[in-house]
C-alpha positions as CSV (number, residue, x, y, z in Angstrom):
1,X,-8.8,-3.8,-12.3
2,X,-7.5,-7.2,-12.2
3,X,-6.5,-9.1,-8.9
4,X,-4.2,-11.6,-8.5
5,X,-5.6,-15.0,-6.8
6,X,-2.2,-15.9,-4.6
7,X,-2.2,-17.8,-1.9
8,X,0.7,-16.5,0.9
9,X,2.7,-19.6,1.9
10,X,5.2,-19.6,4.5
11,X,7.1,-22.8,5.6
12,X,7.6,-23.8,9.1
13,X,10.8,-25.7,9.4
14,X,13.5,-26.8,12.3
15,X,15.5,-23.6,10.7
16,X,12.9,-21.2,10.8
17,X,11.3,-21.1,14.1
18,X,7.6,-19.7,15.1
19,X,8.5,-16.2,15.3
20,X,10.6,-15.8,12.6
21,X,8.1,-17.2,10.4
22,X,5.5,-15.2,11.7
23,X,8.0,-12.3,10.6
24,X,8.0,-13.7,7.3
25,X,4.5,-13.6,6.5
26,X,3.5,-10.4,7.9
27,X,6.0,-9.4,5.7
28,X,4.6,-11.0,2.9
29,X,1.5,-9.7,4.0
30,X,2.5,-6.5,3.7
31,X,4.6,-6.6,0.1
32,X,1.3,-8.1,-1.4
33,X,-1.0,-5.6,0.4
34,X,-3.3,-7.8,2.3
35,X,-3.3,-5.2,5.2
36,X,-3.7,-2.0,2.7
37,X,-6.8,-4.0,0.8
38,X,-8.6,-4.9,4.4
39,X,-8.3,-1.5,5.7
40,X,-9.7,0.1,2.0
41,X,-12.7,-2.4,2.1
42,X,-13.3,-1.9,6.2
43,X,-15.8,1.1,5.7
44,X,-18.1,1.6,3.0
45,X,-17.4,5.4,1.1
46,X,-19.6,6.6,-1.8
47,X,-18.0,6.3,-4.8
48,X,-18.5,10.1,-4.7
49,X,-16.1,10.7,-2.0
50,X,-13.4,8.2,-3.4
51,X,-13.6,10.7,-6.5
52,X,-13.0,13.8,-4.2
53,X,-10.6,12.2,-2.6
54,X,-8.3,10.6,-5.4
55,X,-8.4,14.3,-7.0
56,X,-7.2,16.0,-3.6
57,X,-4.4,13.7,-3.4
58,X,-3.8,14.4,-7.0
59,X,-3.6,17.9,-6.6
60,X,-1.0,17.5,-3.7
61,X,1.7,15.1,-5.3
62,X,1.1,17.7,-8.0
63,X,2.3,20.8,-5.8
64,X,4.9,18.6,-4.2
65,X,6.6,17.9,-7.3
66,X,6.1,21.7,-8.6
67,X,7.9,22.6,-5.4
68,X,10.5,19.8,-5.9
69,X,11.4,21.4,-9.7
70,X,11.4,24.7,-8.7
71,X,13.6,24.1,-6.0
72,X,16.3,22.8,-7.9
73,X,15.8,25.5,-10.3
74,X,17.0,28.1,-8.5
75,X,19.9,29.8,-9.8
């Protein structure tokens, strides 16, 4: 998996005060997923367990959207 090597820049201006930059970038933050990455890398799980659970949240979008189709398959 690739990463991208960005650099989040927010400008500071007589326009854009403090908080409203602060805003900005924690918005920023978020759309690049800064916040998402830190907490994925903030314990340590066996590679094991990442397998387990990618499959278990496979298997669920997989019922939701089996529910989804057959509920607008009803006739």
């Amino acid at each position: 998996m690739a990463t991208k090597n960005t650099t989040i820049f927010v400008k500071i201006d007589d326009r854009n005060n403090v908080e409203r930059s602060l805003r900005k970038f924690k918005r920023l933050c978020e759309s690049f997923g800064v916040v998402k990455e830190y907490r994925k890398r903030q314990d340590y799980k066996k590679p094991s367990v990442r397998l387990k659970e990618k499959t278990e949240a496979a298997a669920k979008r997989r019922v939701k959207t089996e529910f989804k189709v057959s509920k607008y398959n009803r006739v």
